[in-house]
C-alpha positions in Angstrom: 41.6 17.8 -13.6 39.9 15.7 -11.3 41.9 13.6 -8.8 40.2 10.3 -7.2 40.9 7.0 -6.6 39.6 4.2 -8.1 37.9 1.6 -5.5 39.2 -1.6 -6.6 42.5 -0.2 -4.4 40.7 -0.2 -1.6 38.4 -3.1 -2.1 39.2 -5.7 0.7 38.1 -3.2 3.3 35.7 -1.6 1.3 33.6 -4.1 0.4 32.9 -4.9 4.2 33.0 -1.9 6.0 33.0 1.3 2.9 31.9 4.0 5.2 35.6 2.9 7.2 37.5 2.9 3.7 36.0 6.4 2.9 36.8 8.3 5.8 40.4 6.9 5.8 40.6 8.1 2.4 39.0 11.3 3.4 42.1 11.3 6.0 44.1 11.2 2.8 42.8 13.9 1.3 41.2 12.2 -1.2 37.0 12.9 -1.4 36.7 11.6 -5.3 35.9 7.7 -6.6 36.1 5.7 -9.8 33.2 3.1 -8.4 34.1 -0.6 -8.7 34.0 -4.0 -7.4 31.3 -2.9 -4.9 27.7 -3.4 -4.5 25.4 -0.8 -6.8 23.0 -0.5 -3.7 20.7 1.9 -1.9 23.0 1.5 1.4 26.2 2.6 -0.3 24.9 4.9 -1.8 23.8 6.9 0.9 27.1 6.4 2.3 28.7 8.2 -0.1 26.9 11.4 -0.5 27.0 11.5 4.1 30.5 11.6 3.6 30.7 14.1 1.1 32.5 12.0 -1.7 31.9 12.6 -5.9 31.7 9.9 -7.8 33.6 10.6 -10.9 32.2 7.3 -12.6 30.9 3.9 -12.0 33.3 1.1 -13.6 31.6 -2.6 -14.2 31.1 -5.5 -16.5 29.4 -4.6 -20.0 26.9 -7.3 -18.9 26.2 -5.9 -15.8 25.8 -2.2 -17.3 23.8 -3.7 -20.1 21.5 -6.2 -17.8 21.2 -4.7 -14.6 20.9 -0.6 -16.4 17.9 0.3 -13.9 19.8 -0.7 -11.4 23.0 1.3 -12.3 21.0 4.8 -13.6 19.2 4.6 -10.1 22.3 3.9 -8.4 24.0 7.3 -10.3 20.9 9.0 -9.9 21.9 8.4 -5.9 25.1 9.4 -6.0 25.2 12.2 -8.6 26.9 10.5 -11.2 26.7 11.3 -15.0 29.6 8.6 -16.5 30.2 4.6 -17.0 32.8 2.8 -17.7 32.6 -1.1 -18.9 35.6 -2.2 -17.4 37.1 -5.1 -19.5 36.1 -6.8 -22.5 33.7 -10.3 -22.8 35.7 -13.2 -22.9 34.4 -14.0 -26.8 36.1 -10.5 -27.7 39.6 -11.2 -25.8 39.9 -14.8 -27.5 37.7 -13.8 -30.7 39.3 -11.9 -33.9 37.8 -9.1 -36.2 34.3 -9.8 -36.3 34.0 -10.6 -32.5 35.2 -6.9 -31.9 33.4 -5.4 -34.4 30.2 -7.0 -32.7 31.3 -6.0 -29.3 31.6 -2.0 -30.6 28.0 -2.0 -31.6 27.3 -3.2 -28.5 29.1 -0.4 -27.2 27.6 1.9 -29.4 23.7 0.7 -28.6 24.9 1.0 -24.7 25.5 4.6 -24.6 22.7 5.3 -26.6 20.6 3.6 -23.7 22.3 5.5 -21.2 22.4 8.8 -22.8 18.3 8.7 -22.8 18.9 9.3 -18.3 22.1 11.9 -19.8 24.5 9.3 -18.9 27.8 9.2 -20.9 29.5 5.3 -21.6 33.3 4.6 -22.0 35.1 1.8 -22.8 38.3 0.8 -19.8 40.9 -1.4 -21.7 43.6 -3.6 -20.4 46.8 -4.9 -22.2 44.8 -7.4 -24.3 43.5 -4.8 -26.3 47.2 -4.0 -28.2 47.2 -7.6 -29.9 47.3 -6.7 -33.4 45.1 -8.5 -35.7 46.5 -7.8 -39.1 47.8 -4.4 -39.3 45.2 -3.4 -36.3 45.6 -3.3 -32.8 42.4 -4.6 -31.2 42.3 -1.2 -29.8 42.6 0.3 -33.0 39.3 -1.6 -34.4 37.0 -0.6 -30.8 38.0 3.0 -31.4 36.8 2.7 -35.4 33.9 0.9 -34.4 32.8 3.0 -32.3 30.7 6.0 -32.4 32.1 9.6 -31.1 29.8 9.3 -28.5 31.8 6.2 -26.5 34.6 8.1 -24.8 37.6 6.1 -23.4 39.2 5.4 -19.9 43.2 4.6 -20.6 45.0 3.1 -17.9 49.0 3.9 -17.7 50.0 0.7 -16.4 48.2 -1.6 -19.4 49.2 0.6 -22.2 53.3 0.7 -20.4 53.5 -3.3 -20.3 52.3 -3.9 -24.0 54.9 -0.7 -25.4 52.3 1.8 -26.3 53.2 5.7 -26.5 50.9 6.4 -23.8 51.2 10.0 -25.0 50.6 9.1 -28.4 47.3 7.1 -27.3 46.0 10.3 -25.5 46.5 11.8 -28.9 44.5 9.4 -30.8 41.4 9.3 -28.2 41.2 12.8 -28.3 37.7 14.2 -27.3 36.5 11.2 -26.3 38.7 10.8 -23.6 37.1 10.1 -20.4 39.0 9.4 -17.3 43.1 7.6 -17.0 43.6 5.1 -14.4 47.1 6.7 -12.9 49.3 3.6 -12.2 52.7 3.1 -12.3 55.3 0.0 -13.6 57.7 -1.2 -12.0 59.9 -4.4 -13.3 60.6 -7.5 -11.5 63.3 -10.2 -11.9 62.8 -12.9 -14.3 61.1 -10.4 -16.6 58.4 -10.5 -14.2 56.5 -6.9 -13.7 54.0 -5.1 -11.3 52.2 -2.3 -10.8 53.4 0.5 -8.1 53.0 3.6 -6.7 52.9 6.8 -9.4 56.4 8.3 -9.5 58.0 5.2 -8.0 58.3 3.5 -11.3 59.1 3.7 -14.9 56.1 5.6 -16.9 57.2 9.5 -17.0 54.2 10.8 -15.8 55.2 14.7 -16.9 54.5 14.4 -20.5 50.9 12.1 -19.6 49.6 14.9 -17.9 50.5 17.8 -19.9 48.8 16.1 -22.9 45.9 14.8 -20.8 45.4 18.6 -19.6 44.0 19.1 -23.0 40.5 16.8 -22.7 40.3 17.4 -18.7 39.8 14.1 -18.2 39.5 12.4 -14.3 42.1 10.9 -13.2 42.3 8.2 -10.5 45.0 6.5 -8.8 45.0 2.4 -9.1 47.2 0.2 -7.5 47.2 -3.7 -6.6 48.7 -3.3 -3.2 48.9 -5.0 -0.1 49.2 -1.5 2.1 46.5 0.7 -0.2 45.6 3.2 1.7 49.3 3.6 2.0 50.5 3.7 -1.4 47.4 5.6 -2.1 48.9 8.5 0.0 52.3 7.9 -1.3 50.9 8.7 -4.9 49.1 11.8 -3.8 51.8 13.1 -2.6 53.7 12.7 -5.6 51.0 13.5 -8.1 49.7 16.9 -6.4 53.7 17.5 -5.4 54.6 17.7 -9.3 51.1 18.7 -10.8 50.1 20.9 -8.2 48.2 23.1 -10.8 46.6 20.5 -12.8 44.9 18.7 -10.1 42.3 19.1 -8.0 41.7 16.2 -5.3 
């Protein structure tokens, strides 16, 4: 599997100087993104392919994907990139029930429809809002029946940990259509408080993730909130390639 990091980690210095952030990564050992929170442009993009990095997918708002899609196909057409990822849901979908969902999925499902026409695939990133139940649901539950085979899935660790899911068991369930994981640890704070941390460093046993993920050969990308990230992002390198030396491939 594919080992990258996923740029929001390294956004405060990559969104002013990028071609800096990629060749400290590089110094890292890591040459493989999950684009996000940075400009779609003709600039950066030629940045990325000088230094030699693959861009394992592009992450950004449904609204963005869906308004600005010349924009983003030109943009992977740059960089060599054949996925997307919508990174969070609309705001009428997190507050909304049943029918707002239900809407949003055929949304989805038009999306990568659209995108498959330039051979791009579309996946749907969630966050811990998603595990509300409505009725015997999870809002989760109704995006994936909604949803044609087509729309793959990006889980992230850290979401599915805080809300209680089987992370294993949600691998399951996604199947085939499982895209890319967002590698990122949890770690709990006083006052019932929590936050994310470096992978191995927290709570989430990793082992049984990644021998269920080696099924569907999804990417993988490390995703932290951190003050130090180029830091942590070596710290969970080290880790991940120490204990999954054979599944990995930064």
């Amino acid at each position: 599997m594919k080992l990258g990091v996923q740029t929001y980690t390294i956004r405060s210095l990559a969104q002013k100087k990028l071609e800096v952030a990629l060749n400290l990564l590089k110094h890292k050992g890591i040459t493989k993104l999950e684009y996000a929170r940075l400009d779609l442009d003709k600039a950066h993009a030629e940045l990325i392919v000088k230094n030699d990095f693959e861009v394992l997918s592009i992450q950004a708002t449904y609204k963005k994907l869906y308004t600005q899609r010349k924009q983003v196909i030109s943009f992977c057409e740059q960089v060599r990139c054949q996925k997307v990822a919508v990174s969070v849901l609309p705001v009428i979908a997190i507050l909304g029930g049943r029918k707002a969902l239900i809407k949003f999925a055929l949304k989805l499902n038009q999306l990568s429809k659209d995108y498959a026409l330039n051979g791009i695939e579309v996946a749907f990133h969630h966050h811990d809002f998603e595990f509300k139940k409505i009725g015997e649901q999870t809002k989760f539950d109704i995006l994936f029946e909604h949803t044609d085979a087509d729309v793959k899935f990006v889980l992230d660790t850290y979401w599915a940990y805080s809300k209680h899911v089987d992370i294993d068991e949600l691998i399951q369930k996604v199947g085939r259509r499982l895209m890319g994981i967002h590698l990122r640890d949890y770690q709990k704070l006083d006052h019932g408080k929590h936050k994310d941390c470096e992978v191995g460093y927290g709570l989430i046993i990793f082992h049984k993730i990644i021998h269920q993920a080696r099924l569907f050969n999804p990417y993988l990308v490390i995703e932290q909130n951190s003050k130090t990230p180029f830091q942590s992002v070596d710290k969970s390198r080290k880790w991940l390639y120490e204990n999954f030396k054979q599944d990995i491939n930064t």
